[in-house]
C-alpha positions as CSV (number, residue, x, y, z in Angstrom):
1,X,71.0,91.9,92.9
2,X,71.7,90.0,95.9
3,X,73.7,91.9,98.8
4,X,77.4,90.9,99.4
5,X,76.7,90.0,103.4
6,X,76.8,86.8,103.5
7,X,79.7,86.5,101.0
8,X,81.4,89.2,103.3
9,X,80.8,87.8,106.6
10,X,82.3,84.1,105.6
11,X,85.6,86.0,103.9
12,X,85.7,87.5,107.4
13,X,85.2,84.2,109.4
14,X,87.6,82.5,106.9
15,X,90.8,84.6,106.7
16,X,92.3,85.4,110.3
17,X,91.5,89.2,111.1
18,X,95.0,89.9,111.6
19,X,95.8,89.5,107.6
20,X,93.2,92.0,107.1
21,X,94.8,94.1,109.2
22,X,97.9,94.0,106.9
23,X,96.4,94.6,104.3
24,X,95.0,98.3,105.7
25,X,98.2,98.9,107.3
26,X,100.0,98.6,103.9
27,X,97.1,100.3,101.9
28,X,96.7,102.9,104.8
29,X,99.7,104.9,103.9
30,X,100.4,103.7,100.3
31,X,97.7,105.6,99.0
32,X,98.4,109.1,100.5
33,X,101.6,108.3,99.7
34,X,100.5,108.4,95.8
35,X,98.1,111.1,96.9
36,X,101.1,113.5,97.8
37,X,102.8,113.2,94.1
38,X,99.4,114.5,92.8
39,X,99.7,117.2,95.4
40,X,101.2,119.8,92.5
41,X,99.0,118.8,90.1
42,X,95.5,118.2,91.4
43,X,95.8,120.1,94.8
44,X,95.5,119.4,98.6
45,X,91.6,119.5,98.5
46,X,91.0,118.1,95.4
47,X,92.9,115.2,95.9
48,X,90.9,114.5,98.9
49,X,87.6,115.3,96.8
50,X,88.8,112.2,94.7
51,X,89.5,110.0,97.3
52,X,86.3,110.2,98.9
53,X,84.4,110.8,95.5
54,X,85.7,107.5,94.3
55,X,85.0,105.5,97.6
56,X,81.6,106.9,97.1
57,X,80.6,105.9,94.1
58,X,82.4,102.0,94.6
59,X,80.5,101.6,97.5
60,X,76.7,103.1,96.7
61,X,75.9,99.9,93.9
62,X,77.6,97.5,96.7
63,X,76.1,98.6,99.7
64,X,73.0,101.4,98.6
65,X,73.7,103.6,101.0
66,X,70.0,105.3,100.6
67,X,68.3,102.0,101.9
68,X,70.6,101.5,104.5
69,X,69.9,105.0,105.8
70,X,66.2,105.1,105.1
71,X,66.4,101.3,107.1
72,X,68.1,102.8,109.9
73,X,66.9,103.7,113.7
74,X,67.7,107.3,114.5
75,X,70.7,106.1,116.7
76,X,72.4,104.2,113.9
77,X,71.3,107.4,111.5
78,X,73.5,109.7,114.1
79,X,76.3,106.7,113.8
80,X,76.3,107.4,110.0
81,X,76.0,110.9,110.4
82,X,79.0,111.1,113.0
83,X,81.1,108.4,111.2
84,X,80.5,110.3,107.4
85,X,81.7,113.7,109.2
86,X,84.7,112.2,110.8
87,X,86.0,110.7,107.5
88,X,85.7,113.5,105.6
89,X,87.2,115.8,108.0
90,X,90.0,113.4,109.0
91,X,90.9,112.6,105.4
92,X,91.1,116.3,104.8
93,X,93.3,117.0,107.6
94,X,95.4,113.9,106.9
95,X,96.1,115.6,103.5
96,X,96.9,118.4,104.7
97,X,99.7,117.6,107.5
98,X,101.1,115.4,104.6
99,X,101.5,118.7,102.4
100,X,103.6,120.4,105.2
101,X,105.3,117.8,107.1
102,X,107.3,113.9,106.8
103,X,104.3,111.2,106.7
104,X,106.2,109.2,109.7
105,X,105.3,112.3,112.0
106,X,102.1,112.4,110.5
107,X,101.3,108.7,111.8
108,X,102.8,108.9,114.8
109,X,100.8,111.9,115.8
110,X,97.7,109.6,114.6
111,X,98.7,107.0,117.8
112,X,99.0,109.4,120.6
113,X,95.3,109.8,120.7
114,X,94.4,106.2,121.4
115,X,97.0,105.9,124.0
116,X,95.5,108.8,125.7
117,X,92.1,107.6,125.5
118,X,93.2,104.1,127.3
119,X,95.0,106.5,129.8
120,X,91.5,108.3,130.4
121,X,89.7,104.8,130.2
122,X,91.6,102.6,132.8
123,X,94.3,104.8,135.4
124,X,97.6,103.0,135.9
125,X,101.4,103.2,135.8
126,X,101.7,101.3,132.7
127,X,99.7,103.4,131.0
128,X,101.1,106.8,132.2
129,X,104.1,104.8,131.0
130,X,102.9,104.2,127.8
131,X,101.3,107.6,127.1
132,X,104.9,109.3,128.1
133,X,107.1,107.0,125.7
134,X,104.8,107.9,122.9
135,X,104.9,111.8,123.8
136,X,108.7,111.8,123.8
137,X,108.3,109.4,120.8
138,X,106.4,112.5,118.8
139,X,108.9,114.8,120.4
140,X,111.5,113.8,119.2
141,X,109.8,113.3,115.8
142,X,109.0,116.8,115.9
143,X,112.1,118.4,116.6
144,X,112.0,122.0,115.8
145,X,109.1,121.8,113.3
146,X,107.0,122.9,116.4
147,X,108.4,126.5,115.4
148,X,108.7,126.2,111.6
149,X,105.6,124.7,111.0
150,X,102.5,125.2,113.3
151,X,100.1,125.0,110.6
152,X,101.1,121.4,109.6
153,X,101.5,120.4,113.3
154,X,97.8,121.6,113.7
155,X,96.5,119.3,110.8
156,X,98.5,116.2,112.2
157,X,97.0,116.9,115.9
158,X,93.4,117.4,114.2
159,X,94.0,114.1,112.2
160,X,95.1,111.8,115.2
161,X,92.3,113.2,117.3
162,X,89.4,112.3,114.5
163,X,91.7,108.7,114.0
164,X,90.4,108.1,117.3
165,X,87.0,108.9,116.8
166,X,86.7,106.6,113.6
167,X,88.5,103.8,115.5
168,X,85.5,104.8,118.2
169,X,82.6,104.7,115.5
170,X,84.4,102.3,113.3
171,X,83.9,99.2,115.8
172,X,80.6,100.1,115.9
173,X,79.4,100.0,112.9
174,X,80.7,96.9,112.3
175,X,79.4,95.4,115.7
176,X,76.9,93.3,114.0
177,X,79.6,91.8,111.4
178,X,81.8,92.1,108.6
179,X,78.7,92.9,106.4
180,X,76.7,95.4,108.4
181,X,79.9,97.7,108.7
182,X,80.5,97.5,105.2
183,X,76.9,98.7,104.1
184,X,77.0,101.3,106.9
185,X,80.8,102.1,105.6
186,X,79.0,102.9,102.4
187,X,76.1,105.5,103.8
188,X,78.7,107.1,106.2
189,X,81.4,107.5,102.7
190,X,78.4,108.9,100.9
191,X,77.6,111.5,103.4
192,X,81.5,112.5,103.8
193,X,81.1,112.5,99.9
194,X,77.9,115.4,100.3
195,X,80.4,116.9,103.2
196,X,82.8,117.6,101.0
197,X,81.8,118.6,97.9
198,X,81.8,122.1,98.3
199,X,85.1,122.4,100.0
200,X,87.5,120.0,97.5
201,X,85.3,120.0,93.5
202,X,86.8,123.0,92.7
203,X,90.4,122.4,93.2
204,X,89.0,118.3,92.1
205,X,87.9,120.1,88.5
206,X,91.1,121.1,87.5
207,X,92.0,117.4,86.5
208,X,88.9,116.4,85.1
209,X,90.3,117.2,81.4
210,X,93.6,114.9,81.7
211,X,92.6,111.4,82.1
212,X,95.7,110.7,83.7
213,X,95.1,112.9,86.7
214,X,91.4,111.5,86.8
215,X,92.5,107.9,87.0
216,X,95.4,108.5,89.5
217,X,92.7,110.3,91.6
218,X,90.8,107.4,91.3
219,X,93.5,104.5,91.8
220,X,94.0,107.3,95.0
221,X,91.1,106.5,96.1
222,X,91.1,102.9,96.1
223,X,93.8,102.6,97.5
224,X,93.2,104.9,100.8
225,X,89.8,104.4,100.8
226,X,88.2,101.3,99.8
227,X,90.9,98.3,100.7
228,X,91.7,100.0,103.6
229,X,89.1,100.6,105.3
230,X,87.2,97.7,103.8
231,X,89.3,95.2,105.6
232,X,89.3,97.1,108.6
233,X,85.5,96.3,108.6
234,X,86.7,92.9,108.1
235,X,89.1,93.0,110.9
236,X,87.0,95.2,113.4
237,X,84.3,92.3,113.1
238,X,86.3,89.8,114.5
239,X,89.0,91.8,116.9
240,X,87.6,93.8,120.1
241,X,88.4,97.1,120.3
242,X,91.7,96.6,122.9
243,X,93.2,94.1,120.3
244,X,93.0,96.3,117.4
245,X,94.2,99.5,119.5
246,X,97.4,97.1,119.8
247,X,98.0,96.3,116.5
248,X,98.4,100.0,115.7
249,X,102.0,100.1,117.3
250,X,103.1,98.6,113.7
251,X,101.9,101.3,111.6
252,X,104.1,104.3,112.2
253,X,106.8,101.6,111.0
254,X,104.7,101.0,107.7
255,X,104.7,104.8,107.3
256,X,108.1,105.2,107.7
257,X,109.4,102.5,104.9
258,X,106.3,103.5,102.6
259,X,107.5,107.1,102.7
260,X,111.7,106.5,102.3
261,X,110.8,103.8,99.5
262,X,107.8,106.1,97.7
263,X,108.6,109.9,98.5
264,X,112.0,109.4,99.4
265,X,111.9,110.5,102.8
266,X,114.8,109.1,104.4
267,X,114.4,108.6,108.1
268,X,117.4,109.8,110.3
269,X,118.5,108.1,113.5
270,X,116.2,110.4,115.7
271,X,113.4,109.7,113.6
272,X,113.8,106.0,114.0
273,X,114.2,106.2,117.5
274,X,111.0,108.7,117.7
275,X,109.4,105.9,116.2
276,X,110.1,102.8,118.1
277,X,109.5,105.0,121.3
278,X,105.8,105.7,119.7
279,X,105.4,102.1,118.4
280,X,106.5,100.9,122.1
281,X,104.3,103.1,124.0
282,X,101.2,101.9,121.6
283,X,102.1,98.2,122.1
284,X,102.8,98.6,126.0
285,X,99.7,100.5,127.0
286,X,96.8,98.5,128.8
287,X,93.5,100.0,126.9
288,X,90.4,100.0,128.9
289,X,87.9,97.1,129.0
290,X,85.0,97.4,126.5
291,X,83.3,95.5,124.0
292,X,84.2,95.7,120.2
């Protein structure tokens, strides 16, 4: 069975890198979107278990994760080891802060991070700028959950960090193209897979008598799993790391109409300003200079 590189690397010379990253901006919050109605039924963890179970098993007759890990150098091995980790744990969290608070905090929380790393990275006015519209952005998004829900706010701050660290670990697994990043995308989902096991199959085996709940998990993970972070491979291979940082300021917006139009959380005016102020602090800051 031939591997899908070369196939993968022409779709991602062929289709401009910024339609991929529509589709995982959509995908990105429409599946934990349907994750959160299984919520009741299925369970925090063992809605996560399914999401990363699935992604598992799609990618490991695509991309064999054993040879690419048996194949690998000991630095790319730590790269898989590091990336696997961080998806687990940041899906986990990510389900988590969506069980206790509004998914348009949730992802503007994810953006901070990256706008503090550019702060750290290159020192200037425009980026203390940036970094302080986005804080008050999240401020305001906050309100006076900081009190009423610590737990939740703990989860979101956990997620946004580890969102930094895959956007980090991300761009360099696919530094040798569209295909490279998928096959090491597949060893790093089949570690998180081994990760997690133990914390989310019990809570996960509570479904596995309804086929509905099985499938859902499944569609679940598809949807937050695969296409998402499939054409971010595709996207990562073409954009450096800066441009891609950028293109983030869209998503809390994608958040924000995903959750009013799926869970029927209605933004208010505060919210929408909490947003743009997050969304203008992403798109204004300068991110430090370093390759893809």
């Amino acid at each position: 069975m031939p591997p899908p590189n070369a196939t993968l690397n022409r779709v991602a010379e062929v289709v401009p890198p910024h339609v991929w990253f529509g589709v995982s901006a959509v995908f990105h919050y429409l599946g934990p979107a349907f994750a959160v109605l299984l919520f009741p039924a299925v369970g925090v963890l063992g809605v996560a278990w399914f999401r990363i179970a699935t992604a598992a098993l799609f990618f490991a007759p695509i991309t064999r994760p054993w040879r690419t890990i048996r194949k690998a150098d000991p630095r790319t091995r730590w790269l898989l080891l590091g990336l696997g980790a961080c998806l687990a744990i940041m899906n986990t969290s990510f389900y988590l802060a969506l069980d206790r608070l509004p998914m348009s905090l949730v992802a503007a929380m994810e953006f901070v991070g990256t706008i503090a790393v550019a702060l750290y990275g290159l020192r200037t006015c425009r980026n203390l700028l940036a970094l302080s519209l986005a804080v008050l952005g999240v401020l305001l998004l906050v309100d006076l959950r900081w009190s009423s829900d610590p737990l939740g706010l703990f989860w979101a701050t956990l997620n946004g960090s580890l969102f930094v660290v895959y956007l980090v670990l991300g761009h360099k697994a696919a530094r040798e193209g569209a295909s490279g990043g998928v096959e090491r995308l597949g060893a790093a989902m089949a570690i998180a897979f081994f990760i997690l096991v133990p914390i989310g199959l019990v809570e996960a085996a509570k479904a596995f008598g309804v086929i509905e709940l099985v499938l859902a998990g499944i569609a679940v993970g598809i949807c937050s799993s695969v296409i998402p972070y499939v054409s971010d491979q595709l996207a990562m291979s073409r954009l450096p790391r800066a441009t891609f940082a950028l293109y983030l300021a869209i998503l809390p917006a994608t958040a924000t109409v995903i959750a009013a139009i799926m869970l029927a959380q209605i933004p208010t005016r505060q919210d929408l300003v909490g947003i743009a102020l997050v969304m203008a602090g992403v798109a204004l800051h300068m991110p430090a200079k370093t390759s893809g």
